[in-house]
C-alpha positions in Angstrom: 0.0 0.0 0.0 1.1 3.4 -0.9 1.4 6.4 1.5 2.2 8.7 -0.7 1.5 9.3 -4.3 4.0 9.0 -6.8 5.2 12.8 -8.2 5.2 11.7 -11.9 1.7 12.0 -11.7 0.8 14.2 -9.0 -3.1 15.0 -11.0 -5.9 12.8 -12.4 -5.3 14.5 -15.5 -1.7 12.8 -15.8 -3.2 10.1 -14.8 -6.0 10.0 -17.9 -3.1 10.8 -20.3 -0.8 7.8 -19.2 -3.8 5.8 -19.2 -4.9 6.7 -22.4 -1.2 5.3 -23.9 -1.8 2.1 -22.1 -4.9 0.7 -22.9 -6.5 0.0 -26.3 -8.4 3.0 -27.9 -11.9 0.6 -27.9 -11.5 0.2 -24.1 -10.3 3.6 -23.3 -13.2 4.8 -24.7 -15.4 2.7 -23.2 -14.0 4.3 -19.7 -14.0 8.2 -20.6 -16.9 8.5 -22.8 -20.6 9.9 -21.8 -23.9 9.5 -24.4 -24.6 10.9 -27.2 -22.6 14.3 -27.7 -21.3 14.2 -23.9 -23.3 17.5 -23.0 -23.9 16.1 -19.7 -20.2 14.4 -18.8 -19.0 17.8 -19.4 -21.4 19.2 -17.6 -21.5 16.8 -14.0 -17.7 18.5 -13.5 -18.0 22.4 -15.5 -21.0 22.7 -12.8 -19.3 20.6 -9.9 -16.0 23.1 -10.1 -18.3 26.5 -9.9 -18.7 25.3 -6.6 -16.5 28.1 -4.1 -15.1 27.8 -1.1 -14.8 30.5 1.9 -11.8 30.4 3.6 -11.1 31.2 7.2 -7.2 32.3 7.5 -7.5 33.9 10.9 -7.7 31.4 13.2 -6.0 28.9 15.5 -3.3 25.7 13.9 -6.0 23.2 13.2 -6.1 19.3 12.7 -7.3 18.2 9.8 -9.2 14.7 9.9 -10.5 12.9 6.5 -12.2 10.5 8.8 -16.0 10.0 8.0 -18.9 7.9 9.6 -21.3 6.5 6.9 -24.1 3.9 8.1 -22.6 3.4 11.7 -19.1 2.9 10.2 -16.1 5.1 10.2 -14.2 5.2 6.8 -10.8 6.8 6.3 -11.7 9.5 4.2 -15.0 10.9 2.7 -15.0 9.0 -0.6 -15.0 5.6 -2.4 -14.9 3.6 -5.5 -17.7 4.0 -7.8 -19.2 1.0 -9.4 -18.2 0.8 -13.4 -18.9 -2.6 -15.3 -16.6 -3.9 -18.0 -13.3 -2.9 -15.4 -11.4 -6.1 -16.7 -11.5 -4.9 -19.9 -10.4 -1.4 -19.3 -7.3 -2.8 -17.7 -7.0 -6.7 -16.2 -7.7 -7.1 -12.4 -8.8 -3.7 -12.6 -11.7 -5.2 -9.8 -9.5 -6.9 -7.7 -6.8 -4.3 -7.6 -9.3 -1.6 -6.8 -10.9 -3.4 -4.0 -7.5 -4.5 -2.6 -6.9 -0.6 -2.5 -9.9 0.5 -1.1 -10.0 -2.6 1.6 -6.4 -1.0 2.6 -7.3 2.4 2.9 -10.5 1.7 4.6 -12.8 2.8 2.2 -15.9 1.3 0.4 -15.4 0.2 -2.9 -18.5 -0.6 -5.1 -18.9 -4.2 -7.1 -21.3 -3.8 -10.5 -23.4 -6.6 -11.4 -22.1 -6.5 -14.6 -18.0 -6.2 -14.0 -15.4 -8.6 -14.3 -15.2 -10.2 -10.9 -17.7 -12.6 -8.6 -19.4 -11.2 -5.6 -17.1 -14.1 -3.5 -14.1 -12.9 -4.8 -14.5 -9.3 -3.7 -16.0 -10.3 -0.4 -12.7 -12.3 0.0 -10.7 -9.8 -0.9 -12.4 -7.1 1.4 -13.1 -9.9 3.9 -16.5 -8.6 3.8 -16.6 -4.8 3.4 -17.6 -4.0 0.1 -21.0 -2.5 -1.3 -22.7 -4.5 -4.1 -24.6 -2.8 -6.7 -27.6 -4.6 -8.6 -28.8 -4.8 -11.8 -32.1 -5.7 -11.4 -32.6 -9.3 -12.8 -36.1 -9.8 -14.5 -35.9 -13.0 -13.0 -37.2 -13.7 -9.3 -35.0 -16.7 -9.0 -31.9 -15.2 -10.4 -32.6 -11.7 -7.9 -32.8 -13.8 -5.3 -29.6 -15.9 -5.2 -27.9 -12.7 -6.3 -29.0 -11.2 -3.1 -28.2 -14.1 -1.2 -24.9 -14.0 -2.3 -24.1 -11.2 -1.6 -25.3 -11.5 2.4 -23.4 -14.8 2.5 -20.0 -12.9 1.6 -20.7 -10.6 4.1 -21.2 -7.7 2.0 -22.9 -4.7 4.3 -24.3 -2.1 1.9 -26.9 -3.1 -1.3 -27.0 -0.8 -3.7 -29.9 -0.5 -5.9 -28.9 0.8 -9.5 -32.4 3.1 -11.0 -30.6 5.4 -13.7 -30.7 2.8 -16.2 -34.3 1.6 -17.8 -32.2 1.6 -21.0 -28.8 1.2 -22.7 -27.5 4.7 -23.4 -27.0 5.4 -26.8 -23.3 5.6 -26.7 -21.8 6.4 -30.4 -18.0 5.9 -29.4 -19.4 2.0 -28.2 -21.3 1.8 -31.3 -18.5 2.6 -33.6 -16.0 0.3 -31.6 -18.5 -2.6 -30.9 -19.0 -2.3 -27.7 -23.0 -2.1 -28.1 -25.3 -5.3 -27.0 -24.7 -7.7 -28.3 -20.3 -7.3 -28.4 -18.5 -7.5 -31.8 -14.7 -7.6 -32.3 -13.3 -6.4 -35.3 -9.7 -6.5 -37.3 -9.5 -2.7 -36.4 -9.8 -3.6 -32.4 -6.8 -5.9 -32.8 -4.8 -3.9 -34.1 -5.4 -1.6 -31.3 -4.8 -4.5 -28.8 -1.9 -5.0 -30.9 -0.5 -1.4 -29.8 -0.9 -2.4 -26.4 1.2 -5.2 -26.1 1.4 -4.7 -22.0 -2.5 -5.1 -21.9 -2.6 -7.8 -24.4 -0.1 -9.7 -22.5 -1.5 -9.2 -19.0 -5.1 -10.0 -20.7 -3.4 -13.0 -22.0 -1.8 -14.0 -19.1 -5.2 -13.2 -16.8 -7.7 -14.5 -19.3 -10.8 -12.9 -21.3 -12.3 -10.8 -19.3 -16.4 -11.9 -18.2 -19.2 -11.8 -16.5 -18.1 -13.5 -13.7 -20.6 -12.8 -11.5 -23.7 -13.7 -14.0 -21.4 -16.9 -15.2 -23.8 -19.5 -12.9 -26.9 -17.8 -15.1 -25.5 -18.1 -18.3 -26.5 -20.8 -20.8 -23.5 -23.1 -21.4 -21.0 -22.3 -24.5 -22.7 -18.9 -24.8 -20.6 -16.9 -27.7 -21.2 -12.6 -27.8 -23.7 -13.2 -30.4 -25.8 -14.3 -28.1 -24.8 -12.3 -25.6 -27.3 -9.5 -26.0 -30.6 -11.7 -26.4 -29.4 -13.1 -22.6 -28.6 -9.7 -20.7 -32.0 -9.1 -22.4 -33.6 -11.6 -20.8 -31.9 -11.6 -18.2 -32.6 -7.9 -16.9 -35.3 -5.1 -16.5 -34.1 -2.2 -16.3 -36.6 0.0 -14.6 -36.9 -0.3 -10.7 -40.6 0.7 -9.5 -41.6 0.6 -6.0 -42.9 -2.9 -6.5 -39.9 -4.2 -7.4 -38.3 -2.7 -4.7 -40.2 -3.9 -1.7 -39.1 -7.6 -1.8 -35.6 -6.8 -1.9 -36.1 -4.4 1.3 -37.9 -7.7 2.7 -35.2 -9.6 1.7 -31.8 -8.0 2.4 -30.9 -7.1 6.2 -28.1 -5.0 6.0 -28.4 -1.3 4.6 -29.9 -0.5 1.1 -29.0 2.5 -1.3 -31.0 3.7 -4.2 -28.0 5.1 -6.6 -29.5 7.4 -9.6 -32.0 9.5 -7.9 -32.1 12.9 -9.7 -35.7 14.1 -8.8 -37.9 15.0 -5.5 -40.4 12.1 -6.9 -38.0 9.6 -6.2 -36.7 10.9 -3.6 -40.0 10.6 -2.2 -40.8 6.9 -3.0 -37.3 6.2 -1.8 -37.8 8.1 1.9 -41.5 5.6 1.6 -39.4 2.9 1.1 -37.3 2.9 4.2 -34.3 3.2 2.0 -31.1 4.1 4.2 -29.6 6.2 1.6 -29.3 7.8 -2.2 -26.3 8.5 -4.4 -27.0 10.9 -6.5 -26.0 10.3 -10.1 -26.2 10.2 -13.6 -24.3 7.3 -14.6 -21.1 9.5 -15.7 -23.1 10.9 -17.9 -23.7 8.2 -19.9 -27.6 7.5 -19.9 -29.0 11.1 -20.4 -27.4 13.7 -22.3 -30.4 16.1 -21.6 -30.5 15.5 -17.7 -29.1 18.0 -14.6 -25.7 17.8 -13.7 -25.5 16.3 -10.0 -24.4 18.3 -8.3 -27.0 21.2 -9.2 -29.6 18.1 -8.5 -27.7 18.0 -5.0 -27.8 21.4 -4.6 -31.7 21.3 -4.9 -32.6 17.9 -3.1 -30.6 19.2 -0.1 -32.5 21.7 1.0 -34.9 19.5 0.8 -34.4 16.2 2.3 -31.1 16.1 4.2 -32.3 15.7 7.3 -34.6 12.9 5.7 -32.1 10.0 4.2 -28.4 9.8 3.9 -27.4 11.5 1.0 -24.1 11.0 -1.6 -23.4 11.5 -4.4 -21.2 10.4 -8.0 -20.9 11.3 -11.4 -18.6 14.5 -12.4 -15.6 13.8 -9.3 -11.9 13.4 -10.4 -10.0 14.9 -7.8 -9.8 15.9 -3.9 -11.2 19.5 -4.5 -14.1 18.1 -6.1 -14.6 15.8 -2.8 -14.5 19.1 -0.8 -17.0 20.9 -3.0 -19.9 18.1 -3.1 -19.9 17.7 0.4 -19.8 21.2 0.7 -22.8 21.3 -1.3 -24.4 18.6 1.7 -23.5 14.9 0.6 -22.3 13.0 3.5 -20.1 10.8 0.9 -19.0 10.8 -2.6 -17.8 8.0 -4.8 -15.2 8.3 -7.9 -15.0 6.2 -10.7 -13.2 7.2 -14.1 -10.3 8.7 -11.4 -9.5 5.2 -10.2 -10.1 3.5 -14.0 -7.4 6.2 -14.8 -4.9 5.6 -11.9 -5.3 1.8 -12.6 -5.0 1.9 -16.5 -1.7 4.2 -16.0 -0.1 2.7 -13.4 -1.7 -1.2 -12.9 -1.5 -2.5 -9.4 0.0 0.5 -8.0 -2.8 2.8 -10.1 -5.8 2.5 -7.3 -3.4 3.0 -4.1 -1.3 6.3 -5.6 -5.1 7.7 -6.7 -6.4 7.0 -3.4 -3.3 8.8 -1.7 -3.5 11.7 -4.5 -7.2 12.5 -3.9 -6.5 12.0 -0.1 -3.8 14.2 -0.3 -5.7 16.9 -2.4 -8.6 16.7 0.1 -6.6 17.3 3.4 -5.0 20.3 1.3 -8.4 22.0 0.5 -9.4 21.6 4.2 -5.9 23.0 6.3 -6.2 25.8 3.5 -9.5 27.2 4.4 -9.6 26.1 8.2 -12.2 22.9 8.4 -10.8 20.4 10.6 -13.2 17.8 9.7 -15.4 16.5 6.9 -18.6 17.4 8.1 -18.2 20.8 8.6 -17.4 21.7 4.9 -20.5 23.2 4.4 -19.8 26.1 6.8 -17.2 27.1 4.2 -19.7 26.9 0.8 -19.7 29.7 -1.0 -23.7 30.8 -1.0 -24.5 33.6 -3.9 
């Protein structure tokens, strides 16, 4: 584990361009890319970094602490790893080395239904402290051992993905073939071909899969088939309906991750959901949606004495920790920042982003006086 973060990269934005030399142009784009013309992945961080700070300089030598309770547990620092599907492909591992990172910096990392490793080998790994996000399966059999899985490794936190009753209509994917169902082509081998480091790691690791959907899958499935099944397999939309079994179900904590509105903010608060993350999916589901952090902005002054609120989509770096919970999350998650750090720098990528954005954040707070997390949004900026 890194305690420091190494100076050739001392910014996310190194990070990006390192990453961008390492990994094949299909996959790369894959990570960095939003929906349709990217109005609103541009938009999650233009809006994110209008948010100001207030110093206070004339005070008392303070000390700084990053330490932050969420759902009865106290976390190192006010952020975690979002949930991204598809890591393995980005770079190989990428799962296992993220939640290796997290597990040793004490923060939560996020497993997606629909990434490259099992629920039991990141509740190894993290010996039980990661969060699980699910796609919901259209299946009631298939929901349920999913569930029960995931209690039986231990995991704490379920999160409940609502931001994606469809595919977003990614061109960049499209063009690469990346869309449901998958299609290699000569023109993504020669890009593997330019990457001999992540073709031989791939090689060396094996084809990246579902490997958490791999006990519902038909036997000898190929990627032509591999649309019709996710298909099949998944509904997309979440309705209050839906949502009552699993709250029947699961025992530990549940988060509803996508709300952007007060309506479902409302069914969620009916629900007796623990918390929200606000989000757009990176910006990759709704080109014409709010930012989130100008959804945070107006579901705060609404509900934040109401449910635990946090928020993704638009972070990169430790300032932008410091604005959002300025702007009243009680958490934040990060997830094209970590893809970066991994893609650039492989199994020392997740640990030197962690200590970066670590590093960033305790500098924002010693410069304008907060000594701890929660008090962040003393120093918010208010027009």
């Amino acid at each position: 584990m890194l305690s420091k973060f190494n100076p050739k990269y001392p910014s996310v934005s190194d990070l990006r361009v390192k990453a961008k030399t390492k990994m094949p142009k299909f996959a790369f784009e894959y990570l960095d890319g939003g929906c349709n013309d990217d109005d609103n992945l541009r938009k999650n961080t233009s809006d994110l970094r209008a948010v100001e700070l207030v110093p206070e300089y004339l005070k008392e030598a303070i000390d700084v602490s990053l330490k932050t309770k969420l759902f009865g547990i106290e976390y190192d620092a006010p952020f975690g790893v979002a949930p991204i599907g598809l890591q393995g492909l980005m770079w190989p591992k990428a799962p296992e080395i993220l939640a290796k990172a997290a597990f040793e910096n004490n923060l939560p990392f996020i497993l997606s239904t629909v990434t490259t490793s099992s629920i039991e080998t990141i509740g190894s790994i993290t010996e039980g402290n990661a969060w699980f996000q699910l796609y919901y399966p259209a299946q009631e059999s298939v929901r349920k051992d999913i569930i029960d899985r995931a209690a039986n490794a231990g995991y704490p936190v379920l999160v409940l993905l609502s931001d994606v009753p469809s595919f977003g209509f990614r061109p960049r994917d499209i063009r690469n073939g990346l869309a449901m169902p998958p299609k290699m082509s000569a023109r993504n081998f020669y890009q593997i071909m330019k990457r001999p480091e992540w073709a031989i790691k791939t090689l060396i690791h094996g084809q990246p899969e579902f490997e958490t959907l791999k006990p519902y899958m038909p036997k000898g499935l190929n990627l032509s088939q591999l649309g019709k099944f996710m298909d099949e397999t998944f509904s997309g939309r979440l309705s209050e309906e839906k949502i009552k079994p699993i709250r029947d179900q699961w025992k530990g904590k549940i988060v509803l991750k996508g709300v952007a509105s007060e309506a479902d903010m409302e069914k969620a608060i009916r629900l007796g959901i623990d918390g929200v993350i606000i989000s757009n999916h990176g910006g990759r589901q709704l080109d014409a949606g709010q930012s989130t952090i100008r959804t945070l902005e107006d579901l705060n002054k609404k509900y934040s004495d109401k449910i635990t609120l946090m928020m993704d989509s638009g972070l990169r770096n430790g300032p932008d920790v410091a604005r959002t919970l300025a702007q009243g999350a009680s958490f934040s998650f990060l997830g094209r920042s970590f893809m970066y750090g991994v893609g650039a720098l492989g199994s020392q990528g997740a640990a030197h982003t962690i200590a970066l954005i670590k590093t960033e954040l305790r500098q924002v707070m010693e410069q304008i006086g907060c000594e701890k997390t929660l008090d962040l949004p003393k120093f918010l900026y208010k027009k």
